[in-house]
Every structure is written in structure tokens, then in C-alpha cells.
MIKOLVO-970288 format. One record per atom (N, C-alpha, C): atom name; residue in three letters; y, x, z negated. Coordinates in Angstrom, 3 decimals, decimal comma. Atoms other than C-alpha are relative to their C-alpha. Last residue first. Layout:
residues N
pt atomo = CA	residuo = ALA	c2 = Y	c1 = X	c3 = Z;
...
end
This chain:
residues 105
pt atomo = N	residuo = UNK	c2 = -1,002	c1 = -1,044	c3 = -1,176;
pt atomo = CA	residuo = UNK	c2 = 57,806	c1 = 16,097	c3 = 16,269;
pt atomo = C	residuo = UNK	c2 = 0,548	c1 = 1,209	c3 = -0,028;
pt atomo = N	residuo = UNK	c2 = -1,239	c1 = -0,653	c3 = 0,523;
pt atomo = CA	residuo = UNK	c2 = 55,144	c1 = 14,943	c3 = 13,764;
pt atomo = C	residuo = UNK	c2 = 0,647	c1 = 0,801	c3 = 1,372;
pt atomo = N	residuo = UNK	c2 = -0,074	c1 = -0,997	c3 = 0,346;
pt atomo = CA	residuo = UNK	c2 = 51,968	c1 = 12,770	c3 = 15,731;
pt atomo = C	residuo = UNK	c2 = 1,847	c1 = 0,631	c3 = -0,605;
pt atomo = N	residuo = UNK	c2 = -1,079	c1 = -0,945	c3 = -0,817;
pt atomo = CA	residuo = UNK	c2 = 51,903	c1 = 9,265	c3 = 15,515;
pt atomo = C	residuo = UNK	c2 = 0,183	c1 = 1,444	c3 = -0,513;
pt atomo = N	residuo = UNK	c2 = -1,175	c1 = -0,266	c3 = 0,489;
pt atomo = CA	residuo = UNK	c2 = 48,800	c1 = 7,797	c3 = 13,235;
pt atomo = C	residuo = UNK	c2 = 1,107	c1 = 0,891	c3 = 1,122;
pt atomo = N	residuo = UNK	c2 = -0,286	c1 = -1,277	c3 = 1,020;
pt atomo = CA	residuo = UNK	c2 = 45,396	c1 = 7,392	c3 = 14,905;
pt atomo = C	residuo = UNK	c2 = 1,750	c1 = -0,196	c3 = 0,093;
pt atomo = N	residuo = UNK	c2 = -1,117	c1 = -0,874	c3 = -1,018;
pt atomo = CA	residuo = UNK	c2 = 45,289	c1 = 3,873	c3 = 16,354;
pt atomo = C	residuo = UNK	c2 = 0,230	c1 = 1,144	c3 = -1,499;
pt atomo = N	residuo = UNK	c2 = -1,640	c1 = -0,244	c3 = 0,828;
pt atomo = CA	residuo = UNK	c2 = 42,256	c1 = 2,044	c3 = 13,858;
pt atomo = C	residuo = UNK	c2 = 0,734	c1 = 1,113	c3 = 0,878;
pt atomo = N	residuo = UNK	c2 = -0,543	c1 = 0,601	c3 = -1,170;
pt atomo = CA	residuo = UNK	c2 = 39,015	c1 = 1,560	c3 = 15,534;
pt atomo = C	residuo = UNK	c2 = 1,373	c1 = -0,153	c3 = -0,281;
pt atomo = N	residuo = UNK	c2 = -1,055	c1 = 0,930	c3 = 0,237;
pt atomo = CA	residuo = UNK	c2 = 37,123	c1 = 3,765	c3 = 13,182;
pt atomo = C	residuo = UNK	c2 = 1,061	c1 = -0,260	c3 = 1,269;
pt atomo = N	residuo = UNK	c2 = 0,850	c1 = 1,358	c3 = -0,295;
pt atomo = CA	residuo = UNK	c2 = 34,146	c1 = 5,667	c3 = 14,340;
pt atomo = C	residuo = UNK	c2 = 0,959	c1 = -1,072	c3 = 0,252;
pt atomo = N	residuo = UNK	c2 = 0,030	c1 = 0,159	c3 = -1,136;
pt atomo = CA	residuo = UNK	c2 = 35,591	c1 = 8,959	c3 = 13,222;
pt atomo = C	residuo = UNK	c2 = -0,115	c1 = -1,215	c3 = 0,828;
pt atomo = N	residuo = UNK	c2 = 0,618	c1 = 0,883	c3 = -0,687;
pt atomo = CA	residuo = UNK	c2 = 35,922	c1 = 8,295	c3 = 9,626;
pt atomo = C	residuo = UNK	c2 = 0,224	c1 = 0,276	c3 = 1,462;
pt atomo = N	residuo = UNK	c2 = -0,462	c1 = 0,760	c3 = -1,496;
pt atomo = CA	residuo = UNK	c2 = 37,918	c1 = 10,633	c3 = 7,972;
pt atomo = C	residuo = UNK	c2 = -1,250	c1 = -0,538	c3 = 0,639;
pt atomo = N	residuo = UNK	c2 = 0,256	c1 = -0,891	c3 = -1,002;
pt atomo = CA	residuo = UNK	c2 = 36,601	c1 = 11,390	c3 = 4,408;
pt atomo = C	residuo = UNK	c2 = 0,778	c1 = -0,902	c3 = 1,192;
pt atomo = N	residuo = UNK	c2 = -0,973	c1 = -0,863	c3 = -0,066;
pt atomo = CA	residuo = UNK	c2 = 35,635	c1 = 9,003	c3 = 1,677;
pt atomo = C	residuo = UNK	c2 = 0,398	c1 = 0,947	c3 = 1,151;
pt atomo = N	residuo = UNK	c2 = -1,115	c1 = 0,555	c3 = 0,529;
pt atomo = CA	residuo = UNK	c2 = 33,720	c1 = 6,221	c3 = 0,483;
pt atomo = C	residuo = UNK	c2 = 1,324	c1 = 0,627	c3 = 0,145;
pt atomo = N	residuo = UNK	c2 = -1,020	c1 = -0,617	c3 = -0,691;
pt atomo = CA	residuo = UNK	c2 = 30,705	c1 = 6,382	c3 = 3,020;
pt atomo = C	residuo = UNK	c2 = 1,399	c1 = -0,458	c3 = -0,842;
pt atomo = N	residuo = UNK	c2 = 0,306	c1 = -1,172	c3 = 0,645;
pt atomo = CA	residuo = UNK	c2 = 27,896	c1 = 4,367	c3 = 0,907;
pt atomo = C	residuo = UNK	c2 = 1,003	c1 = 1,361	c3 = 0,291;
pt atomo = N	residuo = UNK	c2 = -0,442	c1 = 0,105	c3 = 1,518;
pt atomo = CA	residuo = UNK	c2 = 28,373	c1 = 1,441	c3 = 2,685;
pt atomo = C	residuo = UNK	c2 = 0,422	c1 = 0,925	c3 = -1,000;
pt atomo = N	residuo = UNK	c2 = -1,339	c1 = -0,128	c3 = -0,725;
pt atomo = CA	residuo = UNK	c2 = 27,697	c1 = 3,091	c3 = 6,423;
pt atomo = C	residuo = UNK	c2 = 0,947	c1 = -0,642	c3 = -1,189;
pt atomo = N	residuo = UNK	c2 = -0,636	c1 = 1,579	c3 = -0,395;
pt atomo = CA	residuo = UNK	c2 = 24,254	c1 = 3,818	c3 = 4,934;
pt atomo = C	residuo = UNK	c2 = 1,506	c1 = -0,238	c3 = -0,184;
pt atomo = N	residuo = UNK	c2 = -0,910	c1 = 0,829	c3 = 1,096;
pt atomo = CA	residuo = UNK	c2 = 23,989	c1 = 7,311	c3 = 5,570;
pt atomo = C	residuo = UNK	c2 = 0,099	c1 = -1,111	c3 = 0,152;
pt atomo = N	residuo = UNK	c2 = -0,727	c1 = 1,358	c3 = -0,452;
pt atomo = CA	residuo = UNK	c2 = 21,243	c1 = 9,228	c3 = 7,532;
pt atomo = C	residuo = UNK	c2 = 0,547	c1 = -0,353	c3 = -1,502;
pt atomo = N	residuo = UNK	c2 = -0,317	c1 = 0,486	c3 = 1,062;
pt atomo = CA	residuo = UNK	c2 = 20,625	c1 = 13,422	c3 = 7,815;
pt atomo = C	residuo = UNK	c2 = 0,443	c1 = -1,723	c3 = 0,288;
pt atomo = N	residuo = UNK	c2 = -0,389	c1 = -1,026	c3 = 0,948;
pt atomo = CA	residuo = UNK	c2 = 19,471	c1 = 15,990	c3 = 10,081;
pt atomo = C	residuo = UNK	c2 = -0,086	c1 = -1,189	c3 = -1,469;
pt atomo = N	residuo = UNK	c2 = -1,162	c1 = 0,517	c3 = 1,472;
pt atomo = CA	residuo = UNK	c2 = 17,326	c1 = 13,691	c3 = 12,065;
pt atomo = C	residuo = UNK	c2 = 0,563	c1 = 0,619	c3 = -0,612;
pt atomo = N	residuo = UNK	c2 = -1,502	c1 = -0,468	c3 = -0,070;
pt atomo = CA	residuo = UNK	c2 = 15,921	c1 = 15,403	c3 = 15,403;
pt atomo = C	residuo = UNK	c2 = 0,982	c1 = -0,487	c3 = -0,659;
pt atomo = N	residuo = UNK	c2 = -0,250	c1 = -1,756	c3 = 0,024;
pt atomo = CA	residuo = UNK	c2 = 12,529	c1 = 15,335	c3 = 13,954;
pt atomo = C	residuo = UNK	c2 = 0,823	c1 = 0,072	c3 = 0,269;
pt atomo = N	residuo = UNK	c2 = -0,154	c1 = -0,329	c3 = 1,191;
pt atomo = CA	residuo = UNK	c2 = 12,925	c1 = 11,460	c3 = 13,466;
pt atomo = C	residuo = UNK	c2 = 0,076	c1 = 1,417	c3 = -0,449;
pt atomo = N	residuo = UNK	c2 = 1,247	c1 = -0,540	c3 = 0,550;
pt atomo = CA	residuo = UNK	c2 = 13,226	c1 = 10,943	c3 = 17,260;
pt atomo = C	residuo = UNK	c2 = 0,261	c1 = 0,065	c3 = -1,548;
pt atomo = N	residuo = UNK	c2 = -0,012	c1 = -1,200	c3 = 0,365;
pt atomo = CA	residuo = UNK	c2 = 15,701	c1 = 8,542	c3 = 17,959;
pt atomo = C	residuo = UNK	c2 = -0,990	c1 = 0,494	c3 = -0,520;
pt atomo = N	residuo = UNK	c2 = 0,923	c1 = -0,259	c3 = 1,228;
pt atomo = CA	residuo = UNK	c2 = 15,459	c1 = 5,221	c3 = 19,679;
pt atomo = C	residuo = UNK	c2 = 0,400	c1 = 1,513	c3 = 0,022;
pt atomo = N	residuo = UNK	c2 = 0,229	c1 = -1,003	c3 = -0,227;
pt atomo = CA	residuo = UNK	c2 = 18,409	c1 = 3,204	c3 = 21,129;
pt atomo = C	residuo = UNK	c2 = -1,070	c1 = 0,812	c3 = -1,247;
pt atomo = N	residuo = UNK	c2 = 1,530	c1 = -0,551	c3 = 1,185;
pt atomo = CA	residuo = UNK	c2 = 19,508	c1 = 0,086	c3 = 21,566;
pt atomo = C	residuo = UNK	c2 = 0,189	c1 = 1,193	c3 = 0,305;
pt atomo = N	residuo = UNK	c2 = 0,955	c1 = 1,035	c3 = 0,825;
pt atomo = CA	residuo = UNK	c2 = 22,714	c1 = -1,795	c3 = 22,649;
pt atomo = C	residuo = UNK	c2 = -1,010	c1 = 0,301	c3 = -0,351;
pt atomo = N	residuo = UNK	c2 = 1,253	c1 = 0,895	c3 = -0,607;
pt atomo = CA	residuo = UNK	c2 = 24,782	c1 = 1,199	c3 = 24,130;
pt atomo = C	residuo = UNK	c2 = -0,646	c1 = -0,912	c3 = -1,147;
pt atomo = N	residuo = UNK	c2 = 0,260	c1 = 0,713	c3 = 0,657;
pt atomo = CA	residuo = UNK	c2 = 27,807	c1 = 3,064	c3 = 23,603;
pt atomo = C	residuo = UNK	c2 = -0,997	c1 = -0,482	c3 = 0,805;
pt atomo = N	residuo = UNK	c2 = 0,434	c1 = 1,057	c3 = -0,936;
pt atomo = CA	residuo = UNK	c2 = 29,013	c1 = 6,752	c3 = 24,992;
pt atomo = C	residuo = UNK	c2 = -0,493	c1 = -1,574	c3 = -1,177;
pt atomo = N	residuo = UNK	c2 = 0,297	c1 = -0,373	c3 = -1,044;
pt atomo = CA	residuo = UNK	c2 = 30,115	c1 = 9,820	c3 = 24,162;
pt atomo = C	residuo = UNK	c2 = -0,295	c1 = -1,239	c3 = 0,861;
pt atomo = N	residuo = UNK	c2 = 1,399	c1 = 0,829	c3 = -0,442;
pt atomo = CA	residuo = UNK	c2 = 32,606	c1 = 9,331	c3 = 21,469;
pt atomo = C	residuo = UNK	c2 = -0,333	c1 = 0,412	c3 = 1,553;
pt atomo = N	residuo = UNK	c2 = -0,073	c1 = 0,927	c3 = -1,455;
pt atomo = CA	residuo = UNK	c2 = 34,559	c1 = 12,179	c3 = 20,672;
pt atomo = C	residuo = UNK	c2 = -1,178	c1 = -0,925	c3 = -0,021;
pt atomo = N	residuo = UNK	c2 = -0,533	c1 = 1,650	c3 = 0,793;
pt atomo = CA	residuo = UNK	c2 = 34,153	c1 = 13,437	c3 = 16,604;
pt atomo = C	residuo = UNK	c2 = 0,297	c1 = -0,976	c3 = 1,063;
pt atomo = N	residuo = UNK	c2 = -1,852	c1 = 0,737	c3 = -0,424;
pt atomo = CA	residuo = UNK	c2 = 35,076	c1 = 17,084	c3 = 18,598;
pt atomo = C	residuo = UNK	c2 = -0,310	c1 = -1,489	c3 = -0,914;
pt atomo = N	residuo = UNK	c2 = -1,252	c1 = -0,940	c3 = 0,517;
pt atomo = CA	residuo = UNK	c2 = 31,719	c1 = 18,721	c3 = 16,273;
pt atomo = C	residuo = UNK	c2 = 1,191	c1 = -0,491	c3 = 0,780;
pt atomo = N	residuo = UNK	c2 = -0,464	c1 = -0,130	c3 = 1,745;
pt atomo = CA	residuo = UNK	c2 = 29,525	c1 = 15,851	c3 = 15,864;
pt atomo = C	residuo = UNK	c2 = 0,791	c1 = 0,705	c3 = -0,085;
pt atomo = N	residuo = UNK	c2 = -0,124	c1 = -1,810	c3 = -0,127;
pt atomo = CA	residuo = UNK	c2 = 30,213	c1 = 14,951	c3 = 19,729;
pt atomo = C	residuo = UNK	c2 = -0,130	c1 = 0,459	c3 = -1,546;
pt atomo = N	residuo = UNK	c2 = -1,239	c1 = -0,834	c3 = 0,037;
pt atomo = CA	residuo = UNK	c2 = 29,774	c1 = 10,529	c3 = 19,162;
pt atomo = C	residuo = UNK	c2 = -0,286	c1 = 1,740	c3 = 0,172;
pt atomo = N	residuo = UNK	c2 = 0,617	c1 = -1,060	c3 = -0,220;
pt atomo = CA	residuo = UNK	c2 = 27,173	c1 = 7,923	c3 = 20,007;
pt atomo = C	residuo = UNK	c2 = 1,095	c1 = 0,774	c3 = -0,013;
pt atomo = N	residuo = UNK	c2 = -1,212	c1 = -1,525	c3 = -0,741;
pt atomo = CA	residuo = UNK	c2 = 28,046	c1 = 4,389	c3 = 19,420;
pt atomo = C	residuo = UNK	c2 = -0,619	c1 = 1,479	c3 = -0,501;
pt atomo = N	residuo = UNK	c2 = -0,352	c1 = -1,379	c3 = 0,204;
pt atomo = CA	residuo = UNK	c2 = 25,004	c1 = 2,368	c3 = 18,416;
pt atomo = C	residuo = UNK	c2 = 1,142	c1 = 0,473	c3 = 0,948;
pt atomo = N	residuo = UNK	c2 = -1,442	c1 = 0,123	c3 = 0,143;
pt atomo = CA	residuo = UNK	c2 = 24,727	c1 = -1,532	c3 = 18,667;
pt atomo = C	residuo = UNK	c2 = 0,614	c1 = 1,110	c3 = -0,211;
pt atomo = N	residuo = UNK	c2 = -0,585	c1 = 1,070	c3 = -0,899;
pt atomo = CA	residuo = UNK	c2 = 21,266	c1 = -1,430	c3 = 17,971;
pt atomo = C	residuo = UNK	c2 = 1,165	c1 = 0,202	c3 = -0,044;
pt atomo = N	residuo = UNK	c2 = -1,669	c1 = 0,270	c3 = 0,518;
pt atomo = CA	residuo = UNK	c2 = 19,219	c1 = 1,700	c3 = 16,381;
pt atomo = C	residuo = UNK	c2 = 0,385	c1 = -0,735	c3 = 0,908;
pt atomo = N	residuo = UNK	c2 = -1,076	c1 = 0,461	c3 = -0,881;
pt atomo = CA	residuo = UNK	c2 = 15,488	c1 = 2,287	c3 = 16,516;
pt atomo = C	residuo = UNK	c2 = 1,341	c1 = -0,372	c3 = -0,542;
pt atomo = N	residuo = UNK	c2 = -0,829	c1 = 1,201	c3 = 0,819;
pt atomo = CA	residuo = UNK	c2 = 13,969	c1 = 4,922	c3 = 14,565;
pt atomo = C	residuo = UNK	c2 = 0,625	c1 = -0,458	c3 = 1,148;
pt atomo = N	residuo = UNK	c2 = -1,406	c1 = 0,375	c3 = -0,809;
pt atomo = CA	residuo = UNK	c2 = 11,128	c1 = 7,200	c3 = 16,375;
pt atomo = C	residuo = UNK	c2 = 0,461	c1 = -1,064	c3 = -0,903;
pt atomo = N	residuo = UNK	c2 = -0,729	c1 = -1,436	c3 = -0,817;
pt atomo = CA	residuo = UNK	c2 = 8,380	c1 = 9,125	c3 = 15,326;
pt atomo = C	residuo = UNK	c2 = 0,909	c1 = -0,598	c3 = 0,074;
pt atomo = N	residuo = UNK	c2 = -1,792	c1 = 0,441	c3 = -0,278;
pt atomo = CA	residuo = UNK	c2 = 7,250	c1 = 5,909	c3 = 12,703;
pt atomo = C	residuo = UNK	c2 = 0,605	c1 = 1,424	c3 = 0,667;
pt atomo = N	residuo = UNK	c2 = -0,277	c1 = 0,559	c3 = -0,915;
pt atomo = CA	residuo = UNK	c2 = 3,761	c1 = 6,727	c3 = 12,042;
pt atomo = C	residuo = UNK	c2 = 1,078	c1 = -0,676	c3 = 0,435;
pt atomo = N	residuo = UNK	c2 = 0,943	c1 = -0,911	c3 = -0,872;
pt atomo = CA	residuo = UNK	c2 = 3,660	c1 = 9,404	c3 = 9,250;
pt atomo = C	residuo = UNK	c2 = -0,378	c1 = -0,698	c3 = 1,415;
pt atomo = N	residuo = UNK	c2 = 1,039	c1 = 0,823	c3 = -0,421;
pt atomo = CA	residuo = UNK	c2 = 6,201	c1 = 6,948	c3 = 7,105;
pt atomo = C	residuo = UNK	c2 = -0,704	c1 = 1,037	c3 = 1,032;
pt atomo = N	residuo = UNK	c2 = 1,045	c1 = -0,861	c3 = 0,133;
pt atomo = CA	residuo = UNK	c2 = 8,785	c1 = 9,607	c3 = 6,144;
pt atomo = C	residuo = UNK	c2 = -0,910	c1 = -0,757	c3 = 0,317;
pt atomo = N	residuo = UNK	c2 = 0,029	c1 = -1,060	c3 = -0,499;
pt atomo = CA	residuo = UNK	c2 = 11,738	c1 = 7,780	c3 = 7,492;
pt atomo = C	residuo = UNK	c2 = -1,299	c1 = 0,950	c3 = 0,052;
pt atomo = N	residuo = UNK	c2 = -0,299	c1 = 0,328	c3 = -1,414;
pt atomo = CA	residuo = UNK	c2 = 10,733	c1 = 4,527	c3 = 6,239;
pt atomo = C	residuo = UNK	c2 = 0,053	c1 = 1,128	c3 = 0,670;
pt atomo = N	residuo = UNK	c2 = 1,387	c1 = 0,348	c3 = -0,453;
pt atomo = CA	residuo = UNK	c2 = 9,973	c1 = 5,723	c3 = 3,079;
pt atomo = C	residuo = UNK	c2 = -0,159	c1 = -0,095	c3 = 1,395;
pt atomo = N	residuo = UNK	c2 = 1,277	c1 = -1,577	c3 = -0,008;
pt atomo = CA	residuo = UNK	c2 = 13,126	c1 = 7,156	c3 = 2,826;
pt atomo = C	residuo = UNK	c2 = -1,047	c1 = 0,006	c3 = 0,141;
pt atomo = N	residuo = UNK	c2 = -0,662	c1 = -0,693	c3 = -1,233;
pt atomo = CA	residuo = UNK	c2 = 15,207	c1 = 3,699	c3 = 4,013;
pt atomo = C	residuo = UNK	c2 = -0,531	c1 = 1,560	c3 = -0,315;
pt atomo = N	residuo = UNK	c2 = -0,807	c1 = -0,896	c3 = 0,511;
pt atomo = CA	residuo = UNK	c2 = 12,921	c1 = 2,138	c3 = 1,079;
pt atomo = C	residuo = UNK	c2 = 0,323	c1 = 0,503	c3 = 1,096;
pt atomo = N	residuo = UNK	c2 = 0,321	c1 = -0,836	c3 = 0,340;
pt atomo = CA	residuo = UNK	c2 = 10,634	c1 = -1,195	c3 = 2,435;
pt atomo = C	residuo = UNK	c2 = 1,503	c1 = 1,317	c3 = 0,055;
pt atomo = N	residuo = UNK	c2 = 0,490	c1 = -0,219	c3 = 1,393;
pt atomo = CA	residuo = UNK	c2 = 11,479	c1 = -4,582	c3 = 1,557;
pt atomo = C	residuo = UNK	c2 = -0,433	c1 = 1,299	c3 = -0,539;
pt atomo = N	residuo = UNK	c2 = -0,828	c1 = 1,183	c3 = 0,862;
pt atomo = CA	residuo = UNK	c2 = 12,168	c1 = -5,732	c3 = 5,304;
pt atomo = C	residuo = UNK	c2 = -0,941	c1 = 0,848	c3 = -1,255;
pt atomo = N	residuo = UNK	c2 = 0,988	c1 = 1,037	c3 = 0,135;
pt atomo = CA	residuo = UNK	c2 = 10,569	c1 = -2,453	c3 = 7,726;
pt atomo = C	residuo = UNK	c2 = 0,558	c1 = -1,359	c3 = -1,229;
pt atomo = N	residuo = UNK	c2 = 1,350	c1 = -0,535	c3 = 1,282;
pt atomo = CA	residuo = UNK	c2 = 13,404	c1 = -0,502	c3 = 8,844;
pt atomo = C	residuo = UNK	c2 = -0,531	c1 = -1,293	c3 = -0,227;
pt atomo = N	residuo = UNK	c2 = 1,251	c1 = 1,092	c3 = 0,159;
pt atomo = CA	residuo = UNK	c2 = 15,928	c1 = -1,248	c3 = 11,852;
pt atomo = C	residuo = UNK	c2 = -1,217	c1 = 0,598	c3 = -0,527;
pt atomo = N	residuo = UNK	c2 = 1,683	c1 = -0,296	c3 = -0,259;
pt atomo = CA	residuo = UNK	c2 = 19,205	c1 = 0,945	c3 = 12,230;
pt atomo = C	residuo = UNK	c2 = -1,182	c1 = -0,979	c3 = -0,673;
pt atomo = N	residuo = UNK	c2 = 1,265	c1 = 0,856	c3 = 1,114;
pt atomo = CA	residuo = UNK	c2 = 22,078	c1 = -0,832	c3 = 12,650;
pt atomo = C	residuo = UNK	c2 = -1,066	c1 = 0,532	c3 = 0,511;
pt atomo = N	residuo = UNK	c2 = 0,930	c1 = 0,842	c3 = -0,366;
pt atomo = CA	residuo = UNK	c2 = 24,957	c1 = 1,774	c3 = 14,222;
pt atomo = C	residuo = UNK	c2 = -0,902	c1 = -0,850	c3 = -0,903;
pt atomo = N	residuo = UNK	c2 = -0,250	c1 = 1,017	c3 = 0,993;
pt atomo = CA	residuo = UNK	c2 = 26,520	c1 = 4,891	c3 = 13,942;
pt atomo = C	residuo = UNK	c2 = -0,204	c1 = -1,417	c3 = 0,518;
pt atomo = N	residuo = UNK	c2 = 0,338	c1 = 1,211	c3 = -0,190;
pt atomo = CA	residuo = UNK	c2 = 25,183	c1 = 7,907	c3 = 15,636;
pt atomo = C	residuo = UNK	c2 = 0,405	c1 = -1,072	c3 = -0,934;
pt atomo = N	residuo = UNK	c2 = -0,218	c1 = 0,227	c3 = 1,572;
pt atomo = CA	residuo = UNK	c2 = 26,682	c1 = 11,640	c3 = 14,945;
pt atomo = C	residuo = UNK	c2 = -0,198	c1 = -1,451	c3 = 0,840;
pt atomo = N	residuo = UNK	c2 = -0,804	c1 = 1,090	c3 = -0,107;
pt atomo = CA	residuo = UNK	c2 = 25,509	c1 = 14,185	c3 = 17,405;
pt atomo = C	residuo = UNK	c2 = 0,361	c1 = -0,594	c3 = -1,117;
pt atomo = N	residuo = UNK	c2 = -1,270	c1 = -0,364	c3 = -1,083;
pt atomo = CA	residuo = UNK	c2 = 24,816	c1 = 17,579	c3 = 17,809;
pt atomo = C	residuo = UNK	c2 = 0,404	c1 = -0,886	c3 = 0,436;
pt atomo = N	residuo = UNK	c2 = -1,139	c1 = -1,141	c3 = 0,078;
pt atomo = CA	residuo = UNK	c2 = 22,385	c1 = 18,527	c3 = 15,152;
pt atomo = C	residuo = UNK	c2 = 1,352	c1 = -0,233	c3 = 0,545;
pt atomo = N	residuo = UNK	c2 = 0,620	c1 = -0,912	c3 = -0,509;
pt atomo = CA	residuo = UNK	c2 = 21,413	c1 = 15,099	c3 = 14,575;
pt atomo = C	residuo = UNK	c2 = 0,546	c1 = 1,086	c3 = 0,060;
pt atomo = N	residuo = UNK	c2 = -0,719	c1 = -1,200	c3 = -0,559;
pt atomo = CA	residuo = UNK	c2 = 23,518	c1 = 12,557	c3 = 12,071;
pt atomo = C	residuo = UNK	c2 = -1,521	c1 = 0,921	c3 = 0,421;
pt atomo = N	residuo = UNK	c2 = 1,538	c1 = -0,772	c3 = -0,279;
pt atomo = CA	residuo = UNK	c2 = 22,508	c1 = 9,028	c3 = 11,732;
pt atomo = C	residuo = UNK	c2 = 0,453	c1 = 1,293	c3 = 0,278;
pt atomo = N	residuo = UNK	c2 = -0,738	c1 = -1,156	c3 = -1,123;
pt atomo = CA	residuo = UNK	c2 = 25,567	c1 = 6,874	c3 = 10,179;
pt atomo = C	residuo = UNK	c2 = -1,533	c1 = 1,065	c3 = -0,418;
pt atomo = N	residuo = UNK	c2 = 0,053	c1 = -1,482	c3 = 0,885;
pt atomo = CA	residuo = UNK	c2 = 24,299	c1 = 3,583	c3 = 8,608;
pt atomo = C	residuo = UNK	c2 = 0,213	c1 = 0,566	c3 = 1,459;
pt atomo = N	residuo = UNK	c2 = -1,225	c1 = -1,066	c3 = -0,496;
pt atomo = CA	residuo = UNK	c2 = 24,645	c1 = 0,128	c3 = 8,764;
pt atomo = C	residuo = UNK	c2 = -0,327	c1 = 0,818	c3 = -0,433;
pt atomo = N	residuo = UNK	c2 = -0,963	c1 = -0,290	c3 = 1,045;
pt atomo = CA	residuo = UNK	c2 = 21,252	c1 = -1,521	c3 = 7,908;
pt atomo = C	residuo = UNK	c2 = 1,336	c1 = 0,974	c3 = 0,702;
pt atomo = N	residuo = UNK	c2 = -1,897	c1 = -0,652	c3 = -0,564;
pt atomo = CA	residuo = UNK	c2 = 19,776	c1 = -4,259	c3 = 9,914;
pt atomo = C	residuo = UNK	c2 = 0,125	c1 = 0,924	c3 = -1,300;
pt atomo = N	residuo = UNK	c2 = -0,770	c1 = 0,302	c3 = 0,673;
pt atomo = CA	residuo = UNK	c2 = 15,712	c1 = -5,176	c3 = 8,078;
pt atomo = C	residuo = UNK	c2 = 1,130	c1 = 1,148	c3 = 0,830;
pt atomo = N	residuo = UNK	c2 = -0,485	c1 = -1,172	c3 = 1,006;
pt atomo = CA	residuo = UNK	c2 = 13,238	c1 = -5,943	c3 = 10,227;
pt atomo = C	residuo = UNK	c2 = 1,438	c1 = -0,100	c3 = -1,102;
pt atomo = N	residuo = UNK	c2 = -1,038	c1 = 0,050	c3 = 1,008;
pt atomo = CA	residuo = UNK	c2 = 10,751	c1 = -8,399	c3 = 11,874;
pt atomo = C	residuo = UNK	c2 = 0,594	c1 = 0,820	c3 = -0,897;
pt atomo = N	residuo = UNK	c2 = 0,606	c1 = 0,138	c3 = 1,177;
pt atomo = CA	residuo = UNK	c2 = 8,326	c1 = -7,545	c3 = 14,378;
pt atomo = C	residuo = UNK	c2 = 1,602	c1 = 0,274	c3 = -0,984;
pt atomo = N	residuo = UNK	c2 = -1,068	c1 = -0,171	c3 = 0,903;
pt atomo = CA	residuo = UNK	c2 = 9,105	c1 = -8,876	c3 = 17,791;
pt atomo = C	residuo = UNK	c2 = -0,844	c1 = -0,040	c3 = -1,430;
pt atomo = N	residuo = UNK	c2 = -0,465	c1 = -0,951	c3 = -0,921;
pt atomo = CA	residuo = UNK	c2 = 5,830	c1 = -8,966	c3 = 20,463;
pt atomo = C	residuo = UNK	c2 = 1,905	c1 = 0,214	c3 = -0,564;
pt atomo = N	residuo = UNK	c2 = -1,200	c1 = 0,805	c3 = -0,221;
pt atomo = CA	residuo = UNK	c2 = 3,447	c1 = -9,745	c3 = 18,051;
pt atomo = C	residuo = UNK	c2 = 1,023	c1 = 1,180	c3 = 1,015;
pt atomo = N	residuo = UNK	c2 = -1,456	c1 = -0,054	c3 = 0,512;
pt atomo = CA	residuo = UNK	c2 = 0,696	c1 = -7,936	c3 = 19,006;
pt atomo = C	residuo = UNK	c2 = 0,680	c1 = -1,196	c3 = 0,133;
pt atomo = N	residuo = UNK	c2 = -0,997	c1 = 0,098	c3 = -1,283;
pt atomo = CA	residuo = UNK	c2 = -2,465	c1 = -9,912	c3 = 20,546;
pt atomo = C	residuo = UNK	c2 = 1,222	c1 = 0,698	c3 = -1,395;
pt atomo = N	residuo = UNK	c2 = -1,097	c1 = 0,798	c3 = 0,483;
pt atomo = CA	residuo = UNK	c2 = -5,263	c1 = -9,564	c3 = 17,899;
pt atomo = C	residuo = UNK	c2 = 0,885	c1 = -0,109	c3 = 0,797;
pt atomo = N	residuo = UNK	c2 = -0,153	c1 = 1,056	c3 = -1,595;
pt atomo = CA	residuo = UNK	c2 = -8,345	c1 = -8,074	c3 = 19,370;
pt atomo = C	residuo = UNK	c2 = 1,059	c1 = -0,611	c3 = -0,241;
pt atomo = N	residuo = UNK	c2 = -0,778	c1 = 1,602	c3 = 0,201;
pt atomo = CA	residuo = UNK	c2 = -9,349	c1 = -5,988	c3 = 16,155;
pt atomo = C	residuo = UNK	c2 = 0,912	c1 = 0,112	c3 = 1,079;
pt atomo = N	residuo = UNK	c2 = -1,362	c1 = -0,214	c3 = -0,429;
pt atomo = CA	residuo = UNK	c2 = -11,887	c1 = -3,237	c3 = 16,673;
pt atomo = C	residuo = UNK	c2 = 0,752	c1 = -1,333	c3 = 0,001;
end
């Protein structure tokens, strides 16, 4: 059996991306292994949980934010779907910190 002391930070790779569960919508840097494929990663058979830093947490169906926090792990069974936040070229953006437009009188 190997006696090794964990490291107690293991080095990853930040990627922006939007995490969608049934009933939320997470956006944030999620943390994968450096060099390895953001699908691999997911499917890896020991990896239950993805961590995410700097996550806002939104209602997927109002688009409300619920809350913000500095980490957070997600199960991988309750993944519907992840986007790297690059890759998003179209659509309304919830997330965005931009004053929605004045409504028509």
C-alpha cells in the first residue's frame, strides 16, 4: 500500500463554462485535470463531483440568480449539460452584468 502523504492542492486547469442541472444553470471556472479533455473529465469513473470557483447559481427557468459563492462541488449525475463560456455565441445571456434595456411605454 503506498504511504505517500497527498498533496494537499492538485493542480488544474480554470475553464469558463456554463453547467446546466435540471433546475439550475451554474456559471463559473470549473477545474479539470491540465491536458486532459473536458469529456474525459466528466466521464472519468472516479470524479462524482466537479468543482467550480467563483460560481453564480441561477433558477434555469426565471434566469434569477440564487446566490454566489467561491467553491462549489456538483454531482456529475445531476449534469444535464456543460458549455465552455467561449463557445456561447448567441442567445440572451443571463449572467451578464449589463442594465437590461428600458422597458416600452
Amino acid at each position: 500500500m503506498d504511504e505517500r502523504p497527498r498533496p494537499l492542492r492538485v493542480p488544474t486547469e480554470r475553464i469558463e463554462a456554463v453547467v446546466r442541472t435540471g433546475d439550475q444553470l451554474i456559471v463559473g471556472r470549473l477545474h479539470a485535470e491540465p491536458g486532459k479533455r473536458l469529456k474525459d473529465e466528466m466521464n472519468h469513473d472516479s470524479t462524482r463531483f466537479i468543482a467550480i470557483t467563483e460560481a453564480r447559481v441561477y433558477d434555469a427557468a426565471r434566469r434569477e440568480l440564487l446566490y454566489r459563492t467561491d467553491f462549489l462541488l456538483v454531482a456529475n449525475s445531476h449534469i444535464v449539460s456543460v458549455t465552455p463560456r467561449q463557445s456561447v455565441t448567441e442567445g440572451q445571456e443571463p449572467w451578464t452584468d449589463a442594465p437590461k434595456p428600458p422597458q416600452a411605454e
